[in-house]
TORNU-93497 format. One line per 10 residues: their letters; for each residue x, y, z of C-alpha. Coordinates in pm, 1 decimal, decimal comma, always signed. Each point is the difference from the previous one (the first is absolute). Layout:
<sites>
a	X:Y:Z  ...
</sites>
This chain:
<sites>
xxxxxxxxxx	+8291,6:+13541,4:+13172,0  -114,6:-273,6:-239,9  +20,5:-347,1:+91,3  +206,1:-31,1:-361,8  +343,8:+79,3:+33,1  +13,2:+370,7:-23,8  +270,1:+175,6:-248,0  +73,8:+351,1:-43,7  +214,7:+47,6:-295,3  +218,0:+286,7:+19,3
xxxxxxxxxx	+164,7:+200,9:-264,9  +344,2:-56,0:+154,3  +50,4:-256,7:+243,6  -278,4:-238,5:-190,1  -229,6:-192,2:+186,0  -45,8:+24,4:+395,4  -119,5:-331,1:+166,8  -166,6:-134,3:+282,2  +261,3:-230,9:+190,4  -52,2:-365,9:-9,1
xxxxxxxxxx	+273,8:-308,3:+37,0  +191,2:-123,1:-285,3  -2,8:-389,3:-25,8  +71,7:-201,3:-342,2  -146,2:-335,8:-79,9  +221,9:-249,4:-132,8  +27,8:-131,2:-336,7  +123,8:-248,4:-194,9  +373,5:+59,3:-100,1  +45,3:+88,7:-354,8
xxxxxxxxxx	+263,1:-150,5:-242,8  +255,7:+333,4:+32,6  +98,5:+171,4:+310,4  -48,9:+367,4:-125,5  +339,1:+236,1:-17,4  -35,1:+367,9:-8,4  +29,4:+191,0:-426,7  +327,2:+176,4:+84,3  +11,9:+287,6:-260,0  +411,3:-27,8:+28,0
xxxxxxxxxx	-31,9:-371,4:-122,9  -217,0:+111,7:-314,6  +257,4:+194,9:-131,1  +239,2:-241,1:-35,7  -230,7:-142,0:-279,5  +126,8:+35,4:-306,3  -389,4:-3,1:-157,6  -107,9:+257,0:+247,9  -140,1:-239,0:+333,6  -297,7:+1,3:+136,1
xxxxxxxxxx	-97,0:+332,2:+3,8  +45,2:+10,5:-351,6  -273,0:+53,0:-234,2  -75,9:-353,3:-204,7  -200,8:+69,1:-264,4  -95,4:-347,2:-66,5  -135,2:-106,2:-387,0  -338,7:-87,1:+144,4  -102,1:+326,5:-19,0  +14,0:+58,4:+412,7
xxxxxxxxxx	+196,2:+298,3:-51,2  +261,2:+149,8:+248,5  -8,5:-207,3:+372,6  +146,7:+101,5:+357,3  +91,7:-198,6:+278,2  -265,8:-55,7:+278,4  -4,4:+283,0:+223,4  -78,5:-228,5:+277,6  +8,7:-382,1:+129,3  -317,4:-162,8:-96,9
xxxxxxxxxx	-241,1:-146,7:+255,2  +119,2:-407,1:+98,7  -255,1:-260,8:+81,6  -97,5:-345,8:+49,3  +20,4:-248,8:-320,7  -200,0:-282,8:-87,4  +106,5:-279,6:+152,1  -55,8:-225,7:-296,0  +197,0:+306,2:-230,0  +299,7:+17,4:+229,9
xxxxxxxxxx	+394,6:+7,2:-237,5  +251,6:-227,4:+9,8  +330,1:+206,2:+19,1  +239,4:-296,1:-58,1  +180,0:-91,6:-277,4  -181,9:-356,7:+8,2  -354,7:+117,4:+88,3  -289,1:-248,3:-54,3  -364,2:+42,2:-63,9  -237,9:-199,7:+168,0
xxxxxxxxxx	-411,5:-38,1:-142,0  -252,5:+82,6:+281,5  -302,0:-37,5:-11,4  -150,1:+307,5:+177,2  -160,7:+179,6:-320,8  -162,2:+285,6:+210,1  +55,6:+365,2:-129,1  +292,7:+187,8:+145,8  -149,5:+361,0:+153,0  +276,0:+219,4:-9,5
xxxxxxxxxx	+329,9:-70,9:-50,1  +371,1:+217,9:+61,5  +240,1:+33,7:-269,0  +332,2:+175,1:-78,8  +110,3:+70,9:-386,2  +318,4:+185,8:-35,3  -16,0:+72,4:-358,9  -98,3:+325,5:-145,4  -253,7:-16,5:-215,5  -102,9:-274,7:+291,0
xxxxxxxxxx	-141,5:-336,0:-198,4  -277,8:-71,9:+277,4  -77,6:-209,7:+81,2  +263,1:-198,8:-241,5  +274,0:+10,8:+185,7  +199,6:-315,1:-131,3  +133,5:-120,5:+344,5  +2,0:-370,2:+2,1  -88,5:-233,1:-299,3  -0,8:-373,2:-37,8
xxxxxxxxxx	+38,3:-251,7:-296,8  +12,7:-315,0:+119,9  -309,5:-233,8:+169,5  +131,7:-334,8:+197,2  -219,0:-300,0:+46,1  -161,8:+165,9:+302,9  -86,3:+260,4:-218,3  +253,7:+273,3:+183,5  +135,7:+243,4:-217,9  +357,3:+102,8:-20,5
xxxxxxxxxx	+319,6:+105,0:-202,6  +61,0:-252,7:-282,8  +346,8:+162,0:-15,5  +143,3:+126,0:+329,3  +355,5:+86,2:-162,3  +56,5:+409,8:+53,5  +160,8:+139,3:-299,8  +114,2:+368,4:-62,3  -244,8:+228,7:-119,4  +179,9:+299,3:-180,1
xxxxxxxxxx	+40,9:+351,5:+182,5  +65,2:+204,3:-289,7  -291,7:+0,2:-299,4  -23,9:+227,1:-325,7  -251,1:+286,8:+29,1  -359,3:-89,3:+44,0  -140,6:-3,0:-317,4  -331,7:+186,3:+39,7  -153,0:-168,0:-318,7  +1,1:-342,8:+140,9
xxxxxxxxxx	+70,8:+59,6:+380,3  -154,5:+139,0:+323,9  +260,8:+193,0:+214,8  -4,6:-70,1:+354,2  +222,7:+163,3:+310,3  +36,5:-172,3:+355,6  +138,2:+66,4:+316,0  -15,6:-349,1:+242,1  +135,0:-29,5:+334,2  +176,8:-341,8:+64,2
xxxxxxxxxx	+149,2:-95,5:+332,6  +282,1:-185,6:-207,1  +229,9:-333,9:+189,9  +274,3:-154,4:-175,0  -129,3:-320,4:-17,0  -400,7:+110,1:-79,7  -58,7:+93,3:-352,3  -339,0:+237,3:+117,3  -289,3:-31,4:-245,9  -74,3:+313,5:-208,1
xxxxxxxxxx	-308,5:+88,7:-205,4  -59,9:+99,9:-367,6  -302,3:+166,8:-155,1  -36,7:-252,1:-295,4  +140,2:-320,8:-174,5  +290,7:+17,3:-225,5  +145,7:+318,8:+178,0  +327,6:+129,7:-64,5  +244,4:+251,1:+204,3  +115,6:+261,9:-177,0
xxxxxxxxxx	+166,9:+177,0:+299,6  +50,0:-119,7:+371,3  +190,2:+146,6:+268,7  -23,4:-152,8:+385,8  +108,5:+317,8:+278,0  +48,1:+16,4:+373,6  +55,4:+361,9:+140,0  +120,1:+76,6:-342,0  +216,4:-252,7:-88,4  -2,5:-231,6:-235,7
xxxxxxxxxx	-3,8:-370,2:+67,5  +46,1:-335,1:-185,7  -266,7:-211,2:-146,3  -89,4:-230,0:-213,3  -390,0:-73,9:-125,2  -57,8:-335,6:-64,1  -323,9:-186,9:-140,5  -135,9:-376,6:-5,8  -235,0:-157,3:-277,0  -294,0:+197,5:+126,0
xxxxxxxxxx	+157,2:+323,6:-1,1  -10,2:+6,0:+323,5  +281,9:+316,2:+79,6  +227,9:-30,8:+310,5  +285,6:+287,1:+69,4  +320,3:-157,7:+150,0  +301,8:+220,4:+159,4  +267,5:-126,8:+229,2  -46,6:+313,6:+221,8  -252,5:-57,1:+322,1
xxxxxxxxxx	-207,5:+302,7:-40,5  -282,8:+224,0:+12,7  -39,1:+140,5:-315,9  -203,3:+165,8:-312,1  -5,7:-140,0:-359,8  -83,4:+205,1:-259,0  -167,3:-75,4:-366,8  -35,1:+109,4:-295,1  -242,2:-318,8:-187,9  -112,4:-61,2:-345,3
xxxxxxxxxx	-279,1:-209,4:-55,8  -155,0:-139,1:-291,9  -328,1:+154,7:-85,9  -146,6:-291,5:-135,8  +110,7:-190,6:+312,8  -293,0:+195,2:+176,5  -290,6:-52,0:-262,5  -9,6:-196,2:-333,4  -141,3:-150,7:-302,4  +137,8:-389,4:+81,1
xxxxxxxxxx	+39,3:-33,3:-341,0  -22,2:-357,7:-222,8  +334,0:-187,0:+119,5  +8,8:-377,3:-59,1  +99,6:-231,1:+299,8  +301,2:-50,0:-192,1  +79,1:+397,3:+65,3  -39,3:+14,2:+364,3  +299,0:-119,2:+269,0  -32,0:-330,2:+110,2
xxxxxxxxxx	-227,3:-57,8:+300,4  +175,7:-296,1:+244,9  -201,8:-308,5:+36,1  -273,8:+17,8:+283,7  +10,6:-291,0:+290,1  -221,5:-287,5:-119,4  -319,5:+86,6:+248,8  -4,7:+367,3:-128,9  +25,9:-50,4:-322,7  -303,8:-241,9:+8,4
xxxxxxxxxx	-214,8:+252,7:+230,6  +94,3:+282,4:-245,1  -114,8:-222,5:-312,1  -324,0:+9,9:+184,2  +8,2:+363,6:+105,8  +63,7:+23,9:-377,6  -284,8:-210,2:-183,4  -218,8:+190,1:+270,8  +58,1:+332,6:-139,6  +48,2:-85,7:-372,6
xxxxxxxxxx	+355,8:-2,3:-5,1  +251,6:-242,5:-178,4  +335,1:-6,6:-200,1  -190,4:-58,7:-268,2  -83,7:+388,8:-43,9  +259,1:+267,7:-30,3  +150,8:+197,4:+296,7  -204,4:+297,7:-45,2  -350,4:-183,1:-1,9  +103,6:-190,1:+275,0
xxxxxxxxxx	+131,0:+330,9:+193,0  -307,5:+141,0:-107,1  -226,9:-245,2:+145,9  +195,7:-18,1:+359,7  +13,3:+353,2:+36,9  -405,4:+44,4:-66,9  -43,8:-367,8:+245,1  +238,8:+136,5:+342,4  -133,6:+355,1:-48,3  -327,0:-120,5:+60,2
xxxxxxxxxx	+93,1:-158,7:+336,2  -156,7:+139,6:+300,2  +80,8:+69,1:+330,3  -234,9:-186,7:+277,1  -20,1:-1,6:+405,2  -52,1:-331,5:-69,3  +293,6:-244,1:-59,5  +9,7:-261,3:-312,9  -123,9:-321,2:+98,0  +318,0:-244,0:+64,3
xxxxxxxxxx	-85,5:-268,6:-271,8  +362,0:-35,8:-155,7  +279,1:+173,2:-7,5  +75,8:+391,0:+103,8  +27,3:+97,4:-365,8  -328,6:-200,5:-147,6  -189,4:+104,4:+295,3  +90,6:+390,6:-96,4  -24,0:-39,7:-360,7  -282,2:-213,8:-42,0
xxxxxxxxxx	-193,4:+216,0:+239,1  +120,1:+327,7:-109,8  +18,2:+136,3:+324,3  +289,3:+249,2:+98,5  +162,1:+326,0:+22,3  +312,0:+121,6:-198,5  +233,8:-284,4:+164,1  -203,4:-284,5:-54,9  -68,9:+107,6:-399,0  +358,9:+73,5:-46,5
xxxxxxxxxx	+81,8:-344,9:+138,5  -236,4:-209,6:-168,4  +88,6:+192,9:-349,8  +363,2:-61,7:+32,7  -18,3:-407,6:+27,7  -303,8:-2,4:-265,7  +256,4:+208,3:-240,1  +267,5:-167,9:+69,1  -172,9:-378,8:-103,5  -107,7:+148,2:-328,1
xxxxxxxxxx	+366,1:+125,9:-91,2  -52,5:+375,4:+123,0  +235,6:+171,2:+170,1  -96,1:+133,8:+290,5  +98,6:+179,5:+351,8  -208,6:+93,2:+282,6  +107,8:+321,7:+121,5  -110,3:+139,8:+370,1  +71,1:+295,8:+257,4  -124,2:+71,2:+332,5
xxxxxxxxxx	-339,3:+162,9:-201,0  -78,6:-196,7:-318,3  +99,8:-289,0:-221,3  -37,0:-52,0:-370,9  +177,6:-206,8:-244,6  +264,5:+32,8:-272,8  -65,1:-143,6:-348,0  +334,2:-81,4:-318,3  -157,7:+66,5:-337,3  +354,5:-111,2:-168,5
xxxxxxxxxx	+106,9:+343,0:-19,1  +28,4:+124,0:+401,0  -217,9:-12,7:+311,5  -307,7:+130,6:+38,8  -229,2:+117,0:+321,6  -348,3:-126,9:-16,6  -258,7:+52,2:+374,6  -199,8:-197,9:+65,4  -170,9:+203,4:+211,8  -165,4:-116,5:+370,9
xxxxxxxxxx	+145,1:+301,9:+156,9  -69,6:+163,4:+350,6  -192,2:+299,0:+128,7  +284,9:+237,6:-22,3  +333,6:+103,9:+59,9  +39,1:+166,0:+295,9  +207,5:+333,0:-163,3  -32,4:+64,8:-378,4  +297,9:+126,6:-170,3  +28,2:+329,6:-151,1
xxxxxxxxxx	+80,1:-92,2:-379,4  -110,0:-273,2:-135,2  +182,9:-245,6:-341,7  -260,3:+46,0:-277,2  +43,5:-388,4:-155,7  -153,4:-18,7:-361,4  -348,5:-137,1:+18,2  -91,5:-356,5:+108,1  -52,6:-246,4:-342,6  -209,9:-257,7:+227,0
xxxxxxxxxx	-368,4:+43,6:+99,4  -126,8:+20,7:+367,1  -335,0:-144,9:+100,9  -193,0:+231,8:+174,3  +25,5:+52,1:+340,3  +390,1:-55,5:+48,5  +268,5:+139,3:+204,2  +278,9:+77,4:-159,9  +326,4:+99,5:+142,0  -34,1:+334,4:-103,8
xxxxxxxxxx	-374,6:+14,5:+179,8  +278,3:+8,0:+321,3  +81,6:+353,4:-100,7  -331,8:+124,9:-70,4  -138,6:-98,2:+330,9  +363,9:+138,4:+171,3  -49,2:+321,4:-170,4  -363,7:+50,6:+105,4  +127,1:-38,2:+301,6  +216,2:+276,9:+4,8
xxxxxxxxxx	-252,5:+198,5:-113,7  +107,4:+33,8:-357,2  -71,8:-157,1:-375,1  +233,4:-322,5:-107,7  +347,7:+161,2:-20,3  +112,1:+76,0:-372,2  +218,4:+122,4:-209,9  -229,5:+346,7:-96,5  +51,9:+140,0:+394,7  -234,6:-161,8:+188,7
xxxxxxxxxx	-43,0:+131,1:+338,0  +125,6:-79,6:+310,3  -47,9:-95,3:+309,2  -176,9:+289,9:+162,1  -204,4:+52,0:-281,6  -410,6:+130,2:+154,6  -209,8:-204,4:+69,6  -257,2:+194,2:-208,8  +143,6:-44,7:-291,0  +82,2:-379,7:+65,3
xxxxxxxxxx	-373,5:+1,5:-21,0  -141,2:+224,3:-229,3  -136,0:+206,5:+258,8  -241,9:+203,3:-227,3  -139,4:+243,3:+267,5  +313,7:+88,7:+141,4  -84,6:-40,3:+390,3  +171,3:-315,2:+51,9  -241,5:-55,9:+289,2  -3,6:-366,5:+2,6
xxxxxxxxxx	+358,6:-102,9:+90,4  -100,0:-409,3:+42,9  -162,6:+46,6:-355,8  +342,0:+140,7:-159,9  +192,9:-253,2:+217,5  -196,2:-302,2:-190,7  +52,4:+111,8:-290,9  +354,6:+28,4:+45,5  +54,2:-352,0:+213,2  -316,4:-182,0:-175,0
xxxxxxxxxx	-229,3:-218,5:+184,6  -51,7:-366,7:-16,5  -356,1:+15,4:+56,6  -184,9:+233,8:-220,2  -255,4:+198,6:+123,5  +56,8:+131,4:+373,6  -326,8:-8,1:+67,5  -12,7:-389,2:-54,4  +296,2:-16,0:+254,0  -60,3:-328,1:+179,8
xxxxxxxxxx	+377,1:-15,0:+139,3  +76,7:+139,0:+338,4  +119,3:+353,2:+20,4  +433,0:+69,7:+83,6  +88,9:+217,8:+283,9  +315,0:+146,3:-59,8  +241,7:+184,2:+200,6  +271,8:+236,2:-114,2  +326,2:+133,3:+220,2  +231,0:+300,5:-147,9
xxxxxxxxxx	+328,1:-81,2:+3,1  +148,4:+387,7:+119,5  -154,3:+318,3:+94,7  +172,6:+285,9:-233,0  +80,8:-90,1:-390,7  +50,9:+229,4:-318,9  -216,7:-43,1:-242,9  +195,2:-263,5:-304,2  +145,0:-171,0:+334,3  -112,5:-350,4:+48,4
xxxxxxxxxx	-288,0:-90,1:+280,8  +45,2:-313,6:+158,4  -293,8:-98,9:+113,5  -145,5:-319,4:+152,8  -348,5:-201,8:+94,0  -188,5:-305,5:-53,3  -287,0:-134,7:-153,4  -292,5:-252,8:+222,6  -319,6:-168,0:-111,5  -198,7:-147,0:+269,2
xxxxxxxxxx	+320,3:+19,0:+232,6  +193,2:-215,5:-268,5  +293,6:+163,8:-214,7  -66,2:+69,3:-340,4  +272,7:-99,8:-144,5  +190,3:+132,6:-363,3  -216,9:+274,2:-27,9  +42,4:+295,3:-224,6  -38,6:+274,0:+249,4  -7,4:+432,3:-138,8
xxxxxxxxxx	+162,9:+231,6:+204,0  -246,8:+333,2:-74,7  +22,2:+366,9:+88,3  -288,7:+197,8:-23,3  -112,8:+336,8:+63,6  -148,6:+15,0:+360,4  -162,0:+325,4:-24,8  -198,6:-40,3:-346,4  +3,6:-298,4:-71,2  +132,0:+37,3:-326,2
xxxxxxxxxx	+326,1:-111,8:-162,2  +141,7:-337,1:+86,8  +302,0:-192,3:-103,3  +128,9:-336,3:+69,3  +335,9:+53,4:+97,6  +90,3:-367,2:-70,4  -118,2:-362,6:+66,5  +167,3:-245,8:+250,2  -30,3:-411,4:+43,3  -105,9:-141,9:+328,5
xxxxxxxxxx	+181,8:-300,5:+85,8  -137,4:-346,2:+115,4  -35,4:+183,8:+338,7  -236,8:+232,0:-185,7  +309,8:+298,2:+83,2  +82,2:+228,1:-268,4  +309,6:+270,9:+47,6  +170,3:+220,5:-197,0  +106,6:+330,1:-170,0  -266,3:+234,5:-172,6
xxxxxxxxxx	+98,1:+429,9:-37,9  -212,3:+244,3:-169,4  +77,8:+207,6:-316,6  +237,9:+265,9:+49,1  -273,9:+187,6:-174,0  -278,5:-48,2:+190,1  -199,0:+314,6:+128,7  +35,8:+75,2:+359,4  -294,6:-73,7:+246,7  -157,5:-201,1:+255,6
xxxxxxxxxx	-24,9:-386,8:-110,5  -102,6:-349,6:+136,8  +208,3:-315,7:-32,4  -182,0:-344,3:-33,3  +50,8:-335,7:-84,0  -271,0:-120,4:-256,8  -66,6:-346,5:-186,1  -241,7:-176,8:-184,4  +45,3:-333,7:+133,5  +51,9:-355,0:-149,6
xxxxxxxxx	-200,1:-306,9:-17,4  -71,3:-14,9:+400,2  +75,2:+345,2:+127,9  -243,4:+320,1:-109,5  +45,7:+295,7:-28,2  +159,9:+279,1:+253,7  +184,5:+284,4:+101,0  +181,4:+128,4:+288,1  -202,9:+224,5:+250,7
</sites>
């Protein structure tokens, strides 16, 4: 027997295991306590439920539910939501890059990593952001047909653990979004509700029933609310920006004359110039030097990741008359943008290594009007890197693959052996160091644990392990679960990629394709490292 865990996979019962303990590591808790898709409860929907196909005006084409939960895991500290009605926002000053980072979209097509969870519009004299408006009024339930010409068509299903006297927070996948159906179900009943909204657009759904519960969606979105020409507006055309406090206003006017910027040139140069000047920030294991204040330390410096752009944007917008919201989730933040005509999403990039699960169908937004300098992350880059590490291209609306996908042709495997399974795992997970013969970093010893002994091939693996360098956990590490053929060699596939948490654990659910040939196979645990740990793979 290898020292690998061993798999036969059968052509009926699946796969038989060796037996090893089942343990989970514990994770940050996530914004929505996940309820079961009841099939009963989707045909109650007038517009078909979940299960429905939603073929959305992006082009995404048809789009089922998820056949399974997705994998849960720590969040950045820094990047962690506000649920409340009255959340605040609070400049740090830690500008390192976030590795990689858990997040949950429940729209189909999903907007990742643009989920529009909590947004801000105001900046106080200690420069935190908030709600200018906190008043909650209605947002209609009933909308005219989305009109495919002008609009994006989204579908949702959220779970909300709804109180009486707790209006619970609830996502959208753009600004300016509309309902043009809602329905909220328990066991296949309808309940009341209410949505209400607050001068961010920040969404809240209100019932007076205390209950466990699913709202479901159908959204229309503006497309140009997801990429735009900003147009020639005069200041006189956009809404009124409120007054600043005195100390911001005169640390933006010299934020301002830094860049170029002044009230003297129209919205869209000025637009223009901020988005080229905070895309060009960078992120730095090094924090700015405290000479002033927490924004001219971060904008004079340039230093910072999506949060710390977003922020510094906003109250630099806002002093030269520009609208502006900053707009975050537990994965990214980015900034919204009033051209006199509607809000508009502009990133500003500074994003982290990856998402942790990549969604099967992706929003196509039209293409981005503003430059990037070379060398950024974009939020989108958070996909890329998530889908290589499921072994597949960047999701898309042509049929990408999926997870499951070989690892030969993740890598262009010209001579068909697939003998080097490390070699297709870099180029699936990527590797901060180049060259792995000018590895300097210390090599990770990982261990992996199967979860049970007897599974059918499509059922989920659970599987577990960790990740050491030099006896210290590596932690947020991208980490590819692999099977490979233990007799030849040959074909490999990485079943799926899993986070390690700031105990350097990583746990959760991987299965193999219901089509995959029966066999003798090894399970490992592979990654490429980060900046401290090296390479490594399970023995």
């Amino acid at each position: 027997m290898k020292a690998a865990r061993h798999l036969l996979i059968l052509a009926a019962l699946g796969l038989a295991m060796l037996p090893a303990g089942r343990a989970r590591a514990t994770f940050a808790p996530v914004l929505h306590e996940r309820i079961a898709e009841d099939a009963e409860e989707d045909t109650q929907l007038a517009f078909g439920g979940p299960g429905a196909d939603a073929p959305a005006s992006s082009g995404s084409g048809p789009v089922r539910p998820r056949s399974k939960p997705r994998a849960e895991g720590p969040a950045d500290p820094a990047a962690k939501a506000d649920s409340a009605p009255d959340a605040t926002f609070h400049p740090d000053r830690d500008t390192r890059r976030p590795d990689v980072l858990p997040y949950e979209d429940p729209f189909r097509p999903s907007v990742a990593p643009f989920k529009r969870l909590t947004a801000f519009d105001a900046v106080d004299a200690s420069y935190t952001l908030s709600v200018a408006d906190a008043k909650l009024t209605p947002v209609p339930l009933q909308g005219s047909a989305v009109d495919g010409a002008r609009e994006d068509r989204f579908s949702a299903d959220i779970p909300l653990d709804l109180s009486p006297d707790k209006p619970s927070r609830i996502p959208t996948p753009g600004p300016s979004t509309r309902i043009v159906q809602a329905r909220l179900l328990r066991a296949g009943a309808a309940l009341p509700f209410i949505v209400v909204h607050d001068s961010a657009d920040n969404w809240f759904a209100v019932s007076p029933t205390k209950a466990k519960a699913r709202l479901i969606l159908e959204l229309a979105v503006p497309k140009d609310a997801f990429g735009f020409d900003f147009g020639n507006p005069s200041a006189r055309d956009l809404p009124r920006v409120s007054a600043l406090p005195p100390s911001v206003s005169k640390a933006a006017a010299e934020v301002a004359a830094h860049i170029g910027t002044s009230r003297a040139l129209s919205p869209r140069e000025n637009v223009a110039k901020l988005v080229a000047y905070f895309r060009s920030f960078a992120d730095s294991d090094e924090t700015p030097p405290t000479a002033r204040d927490i924004y001219l330390d971060l904008a004079l410096a340039q230093k910072g990741v999506c949060r710390h752009r977003s922020f510094t944007f906003l109250v630099t917008a806002q002093a030269l008359g520009i609208p502006t919201r900053m707009v975050t989730n537990e994965a990214h933040a980015w900034v919204e943008v009033h051209n006199g005509t509607g809000w508009k999403r502009i990133d500003l990039g500074g994003a982290g290594r990856g998402l942790m699960e990549t969604p099967e169908s992706i929003h196509e937004p039209p293409p981005d009007p503003f430059a990037w300098p070379q060398g950024a992350t974009r939020g989108e880059d958070l996909l890329q890197k998530g889908a290589n590490a499921s072994g597949a291209p960047p999701p898309s609306s042509s049929g990408a693959p999926k997870p499951g996908a070989s690892a030969e042709a993740a890598t262009d495997d010209k001579n068909g052996k697939g003998d080097d399974k490390s070699g297709k795992v870099a180029a699936i997970l990527g590797s901060s160091t180049g060259d792995a013969g000018a590895d300097e970093r210390a090599p990770s010893v990982l261990n992996l644990d199967v979860g049970k002994t007897t599974l059918e091939r499509g059922a989920p693996i659970h599987v577990r392990g960790g990740v050491k360098s030099e006896g210290e956990p590596c932690a947020r590490l991208l980490v590819a679960i692999v099977l490979s053929d233990s007799k030849s060699g040959g074909r490999a596939i990485v079943l799926g990629s899993l986070a390690t948490d700031e105990n350097g654990i990583f746990a959760g659910d991987v299965s193999v394709p219901s089509s995959f040939p029966v066999g003798d196979y090894d399970l490992t645990a592979q990654t490429m490292g980060d900046a401290r740990c090296g390479r490594g793979a399970s023995p």
